[in-house]
N, C-alpha and C positions, 0 to 999 in steps of 0.2 A: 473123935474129931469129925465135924461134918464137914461135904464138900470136895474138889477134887486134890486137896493136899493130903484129903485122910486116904484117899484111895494109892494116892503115887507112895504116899510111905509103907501102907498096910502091903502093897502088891512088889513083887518082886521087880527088878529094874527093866531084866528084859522080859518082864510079859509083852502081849500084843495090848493088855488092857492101860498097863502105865506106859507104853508107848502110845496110845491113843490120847492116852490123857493129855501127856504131856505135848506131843503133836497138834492135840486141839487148845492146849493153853498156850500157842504158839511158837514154840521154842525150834528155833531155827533147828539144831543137830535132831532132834525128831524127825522132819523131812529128812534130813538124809539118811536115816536109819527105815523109814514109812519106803522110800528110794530103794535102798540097797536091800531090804529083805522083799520088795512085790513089785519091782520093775519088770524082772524077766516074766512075771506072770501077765504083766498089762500087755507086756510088748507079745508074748506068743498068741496072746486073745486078740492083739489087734492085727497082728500078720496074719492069724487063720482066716479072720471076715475078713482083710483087703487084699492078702495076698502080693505086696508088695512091703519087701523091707523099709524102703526109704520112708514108705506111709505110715507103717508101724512106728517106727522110730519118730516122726513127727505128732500123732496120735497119743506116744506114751509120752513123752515130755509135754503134751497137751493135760493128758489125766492128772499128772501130778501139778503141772503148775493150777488147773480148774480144783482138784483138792486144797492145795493151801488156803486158794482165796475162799474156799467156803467151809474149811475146815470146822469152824463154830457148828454146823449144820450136822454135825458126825456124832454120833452119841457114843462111846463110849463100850468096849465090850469084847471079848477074845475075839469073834468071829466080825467086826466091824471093817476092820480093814482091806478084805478080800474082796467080802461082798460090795462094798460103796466103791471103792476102787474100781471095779468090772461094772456096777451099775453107770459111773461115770466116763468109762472107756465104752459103753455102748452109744452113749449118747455124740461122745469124739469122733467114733466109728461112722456113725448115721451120719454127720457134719460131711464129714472126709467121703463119703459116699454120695453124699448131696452135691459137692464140690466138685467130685468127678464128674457129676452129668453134666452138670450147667457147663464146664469146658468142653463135653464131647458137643453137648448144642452149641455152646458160643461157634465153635469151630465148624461142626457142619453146617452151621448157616452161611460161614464166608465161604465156604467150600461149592456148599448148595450153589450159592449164591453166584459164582464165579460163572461166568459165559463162557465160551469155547473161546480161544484165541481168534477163530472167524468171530465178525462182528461186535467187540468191543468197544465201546463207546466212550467218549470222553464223559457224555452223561451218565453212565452208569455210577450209582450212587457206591455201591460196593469195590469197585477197582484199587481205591488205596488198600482198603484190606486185603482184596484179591492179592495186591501187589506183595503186600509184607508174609502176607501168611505163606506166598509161593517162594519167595526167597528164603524165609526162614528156614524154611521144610528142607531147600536146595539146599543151605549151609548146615543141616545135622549131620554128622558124623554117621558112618555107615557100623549097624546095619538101621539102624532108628529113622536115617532116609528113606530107605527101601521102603520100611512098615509101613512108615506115616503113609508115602503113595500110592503103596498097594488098598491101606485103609479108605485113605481120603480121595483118592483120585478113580483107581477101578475098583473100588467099593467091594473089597473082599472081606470075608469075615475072617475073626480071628484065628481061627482054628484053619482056614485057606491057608492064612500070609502065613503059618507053621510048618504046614505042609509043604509052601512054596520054596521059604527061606530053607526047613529044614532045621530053625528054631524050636524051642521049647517053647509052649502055647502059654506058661509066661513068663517066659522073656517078651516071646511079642507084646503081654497083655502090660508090661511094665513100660518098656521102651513107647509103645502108645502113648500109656500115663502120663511119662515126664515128656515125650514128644509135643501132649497138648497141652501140660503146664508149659513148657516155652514156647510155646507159641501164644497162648494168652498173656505169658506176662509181655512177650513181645507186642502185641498189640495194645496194653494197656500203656506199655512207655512210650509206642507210638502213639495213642491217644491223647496222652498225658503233655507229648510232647508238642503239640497243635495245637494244645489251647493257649 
């Protein structure tokens, strides 16, 4: 028989080969099998480049839901699934790495941006941000207050605010992470919420 029905029957059920198959002929319990046998591998690949669990964990539920939707794209083969899998968590990886900057800039530019408490102007274009991002920062929960101010305000480096706090260099570098995700999605709602 030609075709991938001769192959799912010719091949044993749990190969990786009639798992591809049938994963690429879309059958839902495939993902969850594609899932439960190479999650922990996507997830320890994406911890080691981000070095944050919570980014791992968002990164590997990215690889596999980016697998489904392009699963057509997968050829078929024992060693198939390892490899596309980790070629597809690098590219999650680079995203989530991308994403990190643009919030470390979004934020030091309102930070930049912020005049000394001398001299602020009602003209100053930046004050509402200045506003939110300073309250915001005041309402985190300690130690992630600390970081953020020691980060953003006396401009310490990571491996300082460790030294200072007494921290592990990252915790600091996590509690930064989700510090400037909420604080960007805070200024997005505030954005959002102006127009």
């Amino acid at each position: 028989m030609v075709g991938g029905t001769a192959v799912l029957e010719e091949a044993p059920e749990d190969s990786v080969e009639a798992l591809a198959v049938r994963f690429r002929a879309g059958h839902e319990e495939a993902l969850g099998e594609v899932y439960d046998r190479w999650s922990a591998l996507v997830h320890t690949y994406a911890l080691r480049a981000l070095a944050d669990t919570h980014d791992a964990e968002d990164v590997t539920q990215q690889v596999f839901v980016a697998a489904w939707r392009s699963r057509e794209t997968m050829t078929p083969s024992p060693s198939t699934f390892p490899a596309w899998l980790l070629g597809i968590a690098r590219h999650k990886i680079a995203d989530a790495r991308a994403a990190r900057a643009r919030d470390v800039r979004r934020i030091e530019a309102v930070v930049a941006a912020t005049p000394s408490d001398e001299g602020v102007g009602a003209e100053d274009v930046m004050e509402p941000d200045r506003i939110v991002v300073r309250q915001a920062v005041d309402e985190m929960a300690e130690p992630r207050r600390t970081i953020m101010l020691l980060a953003f305000w006396q401009d310490l480096t990571h491996a300082d605010i460790a030294a200072s706090t007494g921290l592990p260099l990252g915790t600091v570098k996590s509690h930064l992470r989700r510090g400037l995700t909420q604080l960007h999605r805070t200024l997005e709602e505030v954005r959002h919420g102006s127009r």
